[in-house]
N, CA, C and O atoms as a Tinker XYZ file with bonds, in Angstrom:
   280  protein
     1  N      9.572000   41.935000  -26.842000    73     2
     2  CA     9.915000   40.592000  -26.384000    64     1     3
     3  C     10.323000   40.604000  -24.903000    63     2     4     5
     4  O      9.685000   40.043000  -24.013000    81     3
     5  N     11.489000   41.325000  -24.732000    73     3     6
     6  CA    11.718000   41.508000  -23.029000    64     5     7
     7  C     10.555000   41.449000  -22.221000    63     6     8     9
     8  O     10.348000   40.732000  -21.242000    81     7
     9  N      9.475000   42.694000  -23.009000    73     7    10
    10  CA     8.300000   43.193000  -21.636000    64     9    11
    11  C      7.678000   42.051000  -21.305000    63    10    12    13
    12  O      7.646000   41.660000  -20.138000    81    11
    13  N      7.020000   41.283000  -22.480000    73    11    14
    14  CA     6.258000   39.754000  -22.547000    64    13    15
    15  C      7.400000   38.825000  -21.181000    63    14    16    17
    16  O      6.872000   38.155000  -20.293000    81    15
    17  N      7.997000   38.887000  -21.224000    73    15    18
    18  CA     8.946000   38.042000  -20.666000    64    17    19
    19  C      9.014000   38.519000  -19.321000    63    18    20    21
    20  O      8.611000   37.682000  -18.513000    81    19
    21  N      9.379000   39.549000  -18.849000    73    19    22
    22  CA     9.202000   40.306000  -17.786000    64    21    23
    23  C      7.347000   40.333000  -17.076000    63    22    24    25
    24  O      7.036000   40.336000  -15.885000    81    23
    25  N      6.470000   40.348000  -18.207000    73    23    26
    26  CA     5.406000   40.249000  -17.256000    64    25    27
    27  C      4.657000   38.481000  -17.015000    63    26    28    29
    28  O      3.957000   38.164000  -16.053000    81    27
    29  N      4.944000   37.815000  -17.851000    73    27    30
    30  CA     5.387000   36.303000  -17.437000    64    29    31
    31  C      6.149000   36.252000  -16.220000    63    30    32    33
    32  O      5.779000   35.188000  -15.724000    81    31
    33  N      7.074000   36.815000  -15.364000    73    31    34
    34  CA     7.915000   36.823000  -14.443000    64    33    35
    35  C      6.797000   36.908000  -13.699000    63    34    36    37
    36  O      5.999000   36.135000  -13.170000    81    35
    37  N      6.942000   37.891000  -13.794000    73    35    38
    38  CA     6.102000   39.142000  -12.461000    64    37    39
    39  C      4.598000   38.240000  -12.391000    63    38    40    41
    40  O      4.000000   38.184000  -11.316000    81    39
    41  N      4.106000   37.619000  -13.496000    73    39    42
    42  CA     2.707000   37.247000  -13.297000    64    41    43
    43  C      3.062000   36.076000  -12.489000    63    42    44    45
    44  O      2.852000   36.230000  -11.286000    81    43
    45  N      3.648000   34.709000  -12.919000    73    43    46
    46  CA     4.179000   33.689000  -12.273000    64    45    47
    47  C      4.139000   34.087000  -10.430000    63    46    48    49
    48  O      3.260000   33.805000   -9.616000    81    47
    49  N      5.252000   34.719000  -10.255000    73    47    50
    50  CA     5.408000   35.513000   -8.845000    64    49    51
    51  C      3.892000   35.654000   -8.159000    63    50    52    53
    52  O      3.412000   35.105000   -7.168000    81    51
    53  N      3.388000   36.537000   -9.022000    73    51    54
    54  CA     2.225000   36.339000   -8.072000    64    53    55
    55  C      1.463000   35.888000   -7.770000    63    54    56    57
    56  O      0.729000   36.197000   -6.831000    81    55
    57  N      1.365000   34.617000   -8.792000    73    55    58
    58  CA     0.134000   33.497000   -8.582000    64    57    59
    59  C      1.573000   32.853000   -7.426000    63    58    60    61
    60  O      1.401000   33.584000   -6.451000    81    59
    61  N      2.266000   32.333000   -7.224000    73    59    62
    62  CA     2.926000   31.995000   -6.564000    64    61    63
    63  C      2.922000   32.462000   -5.035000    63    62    64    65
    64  O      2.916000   31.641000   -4.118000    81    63
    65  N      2.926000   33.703000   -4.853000    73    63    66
    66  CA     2.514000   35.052000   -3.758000    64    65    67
    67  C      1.425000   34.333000   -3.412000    63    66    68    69
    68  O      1.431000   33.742000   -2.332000    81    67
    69  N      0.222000   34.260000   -4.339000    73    67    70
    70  CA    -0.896000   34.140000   -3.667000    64    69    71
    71  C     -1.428000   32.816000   -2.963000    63    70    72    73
    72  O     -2.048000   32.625000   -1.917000    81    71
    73  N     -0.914000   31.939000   -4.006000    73    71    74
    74  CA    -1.389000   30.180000   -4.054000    64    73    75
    75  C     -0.502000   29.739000   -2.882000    63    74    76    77
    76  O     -1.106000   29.004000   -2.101000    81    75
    77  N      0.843000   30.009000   -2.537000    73    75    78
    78  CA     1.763000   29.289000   -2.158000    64    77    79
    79  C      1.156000   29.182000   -0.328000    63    78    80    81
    80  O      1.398000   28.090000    0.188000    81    79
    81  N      0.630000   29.932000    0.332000    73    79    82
    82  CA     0.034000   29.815000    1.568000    64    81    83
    83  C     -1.261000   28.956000    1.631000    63    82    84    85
    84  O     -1.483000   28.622000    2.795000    81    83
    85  N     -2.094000   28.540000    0.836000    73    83    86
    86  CA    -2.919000   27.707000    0.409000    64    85    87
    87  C     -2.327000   26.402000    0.058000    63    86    88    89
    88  O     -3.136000   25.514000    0.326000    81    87
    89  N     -1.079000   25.876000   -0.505000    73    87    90
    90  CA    -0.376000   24.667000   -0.918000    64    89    91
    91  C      0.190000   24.382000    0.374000    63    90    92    93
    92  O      0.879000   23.365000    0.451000    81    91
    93  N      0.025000   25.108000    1.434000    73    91    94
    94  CA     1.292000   24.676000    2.516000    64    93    95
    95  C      0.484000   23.799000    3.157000    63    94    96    97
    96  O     -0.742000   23.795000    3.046000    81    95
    97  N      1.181000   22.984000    3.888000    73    95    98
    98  CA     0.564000   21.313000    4.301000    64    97    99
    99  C      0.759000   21.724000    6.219000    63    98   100   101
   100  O      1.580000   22.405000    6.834000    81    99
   101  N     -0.010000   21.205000    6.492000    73    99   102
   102  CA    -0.242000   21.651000    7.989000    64   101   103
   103  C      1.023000   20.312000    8.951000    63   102   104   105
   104  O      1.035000   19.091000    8.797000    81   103
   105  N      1.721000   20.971000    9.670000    73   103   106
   106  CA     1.905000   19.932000   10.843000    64   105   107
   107  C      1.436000   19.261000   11.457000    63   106   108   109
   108  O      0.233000   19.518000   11.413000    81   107
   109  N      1.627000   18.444000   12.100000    73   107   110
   110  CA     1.096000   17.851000   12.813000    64   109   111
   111  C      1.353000   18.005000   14.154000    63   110   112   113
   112  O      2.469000   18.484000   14.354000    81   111
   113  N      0.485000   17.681000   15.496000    73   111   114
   114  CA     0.740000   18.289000   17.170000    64   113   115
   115  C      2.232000   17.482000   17.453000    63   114   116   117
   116  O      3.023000   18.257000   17.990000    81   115
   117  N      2.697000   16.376000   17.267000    73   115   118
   118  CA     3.997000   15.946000   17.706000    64   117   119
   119  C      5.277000   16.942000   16.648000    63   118   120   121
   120  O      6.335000   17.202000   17.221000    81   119
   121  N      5.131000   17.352000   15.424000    73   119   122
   122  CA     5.990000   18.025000   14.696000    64   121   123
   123  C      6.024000   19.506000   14.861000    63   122   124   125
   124  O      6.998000   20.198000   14.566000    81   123
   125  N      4.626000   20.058000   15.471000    73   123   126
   126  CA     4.517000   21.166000   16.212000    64   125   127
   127  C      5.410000   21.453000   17.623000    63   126   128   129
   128  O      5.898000   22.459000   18.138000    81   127
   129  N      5.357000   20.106000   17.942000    73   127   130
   130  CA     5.823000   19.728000   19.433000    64   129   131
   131  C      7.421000   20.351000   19.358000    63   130   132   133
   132  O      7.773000   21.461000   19.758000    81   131
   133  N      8.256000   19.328000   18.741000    73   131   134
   134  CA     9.265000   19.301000   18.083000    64   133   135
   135  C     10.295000   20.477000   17.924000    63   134   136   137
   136  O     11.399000   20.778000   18.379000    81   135
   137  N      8.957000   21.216000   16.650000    73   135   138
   138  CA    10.053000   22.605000   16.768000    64   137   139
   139  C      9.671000   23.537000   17.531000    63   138   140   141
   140  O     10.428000   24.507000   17.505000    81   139
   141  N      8.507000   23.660000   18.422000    73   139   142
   142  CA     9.141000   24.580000   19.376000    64   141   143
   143  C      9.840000   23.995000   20.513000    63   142   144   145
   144  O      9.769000   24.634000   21.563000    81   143
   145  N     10.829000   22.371000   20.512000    73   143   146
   146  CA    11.761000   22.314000   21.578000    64   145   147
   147  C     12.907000   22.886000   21.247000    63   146   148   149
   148  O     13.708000   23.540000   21.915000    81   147
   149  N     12.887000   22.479000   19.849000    73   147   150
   150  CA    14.113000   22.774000   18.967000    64   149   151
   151  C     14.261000   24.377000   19.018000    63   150   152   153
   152  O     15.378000   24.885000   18.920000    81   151
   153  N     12.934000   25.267000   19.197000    73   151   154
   154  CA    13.721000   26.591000   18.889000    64   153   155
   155  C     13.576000   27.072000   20.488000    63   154   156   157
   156  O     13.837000   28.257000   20.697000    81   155
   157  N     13.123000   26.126000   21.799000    73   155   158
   158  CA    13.810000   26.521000   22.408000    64   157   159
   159  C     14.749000   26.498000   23.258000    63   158   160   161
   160  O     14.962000   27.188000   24.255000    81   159
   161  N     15.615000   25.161000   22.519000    73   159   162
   162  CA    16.786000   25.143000   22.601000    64   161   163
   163  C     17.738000   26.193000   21.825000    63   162   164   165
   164  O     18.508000   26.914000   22.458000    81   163
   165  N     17.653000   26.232000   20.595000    73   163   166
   166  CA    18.300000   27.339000   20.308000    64   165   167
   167  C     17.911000   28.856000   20.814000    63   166   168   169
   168  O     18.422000   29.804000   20.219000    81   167
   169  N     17.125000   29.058000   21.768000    73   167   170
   170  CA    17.138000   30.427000   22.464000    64   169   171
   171  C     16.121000   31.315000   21.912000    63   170   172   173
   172  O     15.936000   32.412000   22.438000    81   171
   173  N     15.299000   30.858000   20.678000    73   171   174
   174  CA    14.075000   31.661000   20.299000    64   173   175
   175  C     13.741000   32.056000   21.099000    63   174   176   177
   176  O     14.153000   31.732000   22.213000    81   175
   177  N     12.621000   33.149000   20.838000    73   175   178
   178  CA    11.822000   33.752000   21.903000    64   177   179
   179  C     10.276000   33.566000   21.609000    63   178   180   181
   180  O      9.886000   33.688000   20.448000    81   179
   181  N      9.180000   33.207000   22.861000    73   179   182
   182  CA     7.776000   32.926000   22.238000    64   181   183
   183  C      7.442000   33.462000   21.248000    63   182   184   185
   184  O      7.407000   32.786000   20.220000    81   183
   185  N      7.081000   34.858000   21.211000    73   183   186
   186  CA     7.303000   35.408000   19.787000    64   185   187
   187  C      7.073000   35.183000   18.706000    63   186   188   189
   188  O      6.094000   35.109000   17.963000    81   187
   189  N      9.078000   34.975000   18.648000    73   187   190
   190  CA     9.330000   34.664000   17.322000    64   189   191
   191  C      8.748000   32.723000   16.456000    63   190   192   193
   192  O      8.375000   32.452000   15.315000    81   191
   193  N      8.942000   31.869000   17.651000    73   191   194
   194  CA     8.186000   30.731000   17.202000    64   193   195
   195  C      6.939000   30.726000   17.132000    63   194   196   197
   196  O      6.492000   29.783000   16.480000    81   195
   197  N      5.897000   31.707000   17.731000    73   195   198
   198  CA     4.681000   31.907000   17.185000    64   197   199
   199  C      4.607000   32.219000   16.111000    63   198   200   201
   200  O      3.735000   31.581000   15.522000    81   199
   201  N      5.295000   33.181000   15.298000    73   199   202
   202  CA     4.883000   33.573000   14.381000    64   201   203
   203  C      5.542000   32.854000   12.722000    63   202   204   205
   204  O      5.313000   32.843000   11.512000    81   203
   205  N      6.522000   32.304000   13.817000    73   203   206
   206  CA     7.298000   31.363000   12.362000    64   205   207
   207  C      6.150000   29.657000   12.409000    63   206   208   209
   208  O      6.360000   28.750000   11.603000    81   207
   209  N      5.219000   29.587000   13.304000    73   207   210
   210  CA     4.532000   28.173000   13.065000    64   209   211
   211  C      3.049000   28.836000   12.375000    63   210   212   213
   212  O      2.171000   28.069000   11.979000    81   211
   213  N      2.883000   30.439000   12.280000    73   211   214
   214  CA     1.710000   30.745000   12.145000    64   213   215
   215  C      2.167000   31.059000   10.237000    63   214   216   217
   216  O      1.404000   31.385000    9.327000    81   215
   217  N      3.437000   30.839000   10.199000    73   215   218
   218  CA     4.060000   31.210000    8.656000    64   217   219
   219  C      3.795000   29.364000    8.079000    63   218   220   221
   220  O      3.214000   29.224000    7.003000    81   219
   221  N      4.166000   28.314000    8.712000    73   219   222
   222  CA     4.098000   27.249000    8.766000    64   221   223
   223  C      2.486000   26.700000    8.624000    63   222   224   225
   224  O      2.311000   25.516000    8.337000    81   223
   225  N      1.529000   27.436000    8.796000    73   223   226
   226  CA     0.275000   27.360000    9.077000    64   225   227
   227  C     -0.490000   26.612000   10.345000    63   226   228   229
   228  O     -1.525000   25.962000   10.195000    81   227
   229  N      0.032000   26.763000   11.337000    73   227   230
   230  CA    -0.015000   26.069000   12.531000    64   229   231
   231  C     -1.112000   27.242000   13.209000    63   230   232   233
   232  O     -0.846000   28.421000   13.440000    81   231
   233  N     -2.500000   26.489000   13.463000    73   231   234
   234  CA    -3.469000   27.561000   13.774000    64   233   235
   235  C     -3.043000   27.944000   15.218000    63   234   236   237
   236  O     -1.953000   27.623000   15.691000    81   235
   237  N     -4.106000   28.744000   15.958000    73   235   238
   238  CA    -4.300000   29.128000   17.230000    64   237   239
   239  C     -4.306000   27.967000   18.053000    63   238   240   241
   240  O     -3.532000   27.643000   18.954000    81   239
   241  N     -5.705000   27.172000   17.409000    73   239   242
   242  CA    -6.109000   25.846000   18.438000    64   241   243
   243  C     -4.999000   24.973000   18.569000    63   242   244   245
   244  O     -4.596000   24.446000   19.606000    81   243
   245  N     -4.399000   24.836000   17.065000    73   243   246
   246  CA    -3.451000   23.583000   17.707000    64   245   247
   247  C     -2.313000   23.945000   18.264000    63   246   248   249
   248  O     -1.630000   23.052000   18.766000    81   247
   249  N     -1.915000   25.105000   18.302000    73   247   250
   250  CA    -0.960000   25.410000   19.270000    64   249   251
   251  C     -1.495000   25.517000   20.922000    63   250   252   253
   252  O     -0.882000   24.783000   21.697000    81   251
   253  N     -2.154000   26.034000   21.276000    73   251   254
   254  CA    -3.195000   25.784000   22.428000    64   253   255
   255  C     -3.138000   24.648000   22.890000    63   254   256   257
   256  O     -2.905000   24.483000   24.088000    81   255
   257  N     -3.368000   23.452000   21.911000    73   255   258
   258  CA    -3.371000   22.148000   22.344000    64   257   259
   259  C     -2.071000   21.231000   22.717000    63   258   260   261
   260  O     -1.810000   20.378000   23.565000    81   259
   261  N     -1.299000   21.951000   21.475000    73   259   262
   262  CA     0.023000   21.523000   21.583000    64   261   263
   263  C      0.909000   21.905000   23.005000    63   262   264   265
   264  O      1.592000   21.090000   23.626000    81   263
   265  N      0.740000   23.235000   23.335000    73   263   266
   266  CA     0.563000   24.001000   24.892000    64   265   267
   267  C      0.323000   23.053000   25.861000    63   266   268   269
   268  O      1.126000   22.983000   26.791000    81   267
   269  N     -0.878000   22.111000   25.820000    73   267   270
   270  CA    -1.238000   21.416000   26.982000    64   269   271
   271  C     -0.048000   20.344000   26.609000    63   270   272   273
   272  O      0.678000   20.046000   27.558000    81   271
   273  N      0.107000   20.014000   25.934000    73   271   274
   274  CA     0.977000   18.773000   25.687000    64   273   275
   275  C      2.131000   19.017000   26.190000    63   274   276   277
   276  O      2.631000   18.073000   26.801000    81   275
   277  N      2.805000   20.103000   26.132000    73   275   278
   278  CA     4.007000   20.009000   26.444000    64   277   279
   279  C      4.037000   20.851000   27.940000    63   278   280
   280  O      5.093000   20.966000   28.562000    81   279
């Protein structure tokens, strides 16, 4: 009974792992805009807001674009 239960866990998790970057909903160029003022006001570094909008799913181009914008 435990193991059943335990691999229900573990299976859940990973359809979750896998699906959950596919369910994520894209920003938009003004909400893109946004948080990288916001993180660099709080002192982020390029970097690190690249890679937290590329976790966000914020491609290459629209950051590029978003770039010209601001």
């Amino acid at each position: 009974m435990k193991i059943q239960t335990l691999f229900r866990t573990l299976l859940l998790f990973l359809i979750l792992g896998v699906f959950s970057p596919l369910m994520a909903q894209n920003m938009s160029d003004s909400q893109v805009l946004e948080y990288v003022k916001d993180g660099i006001r709080q002192g982020k570094e390029q970097k690190q807001l690249a890679s937290e909008l590329a976790r966000r799913g914020v491609t290459k181009e629209q950051a590029t674009r978003v770039k010209q914008l601001y």
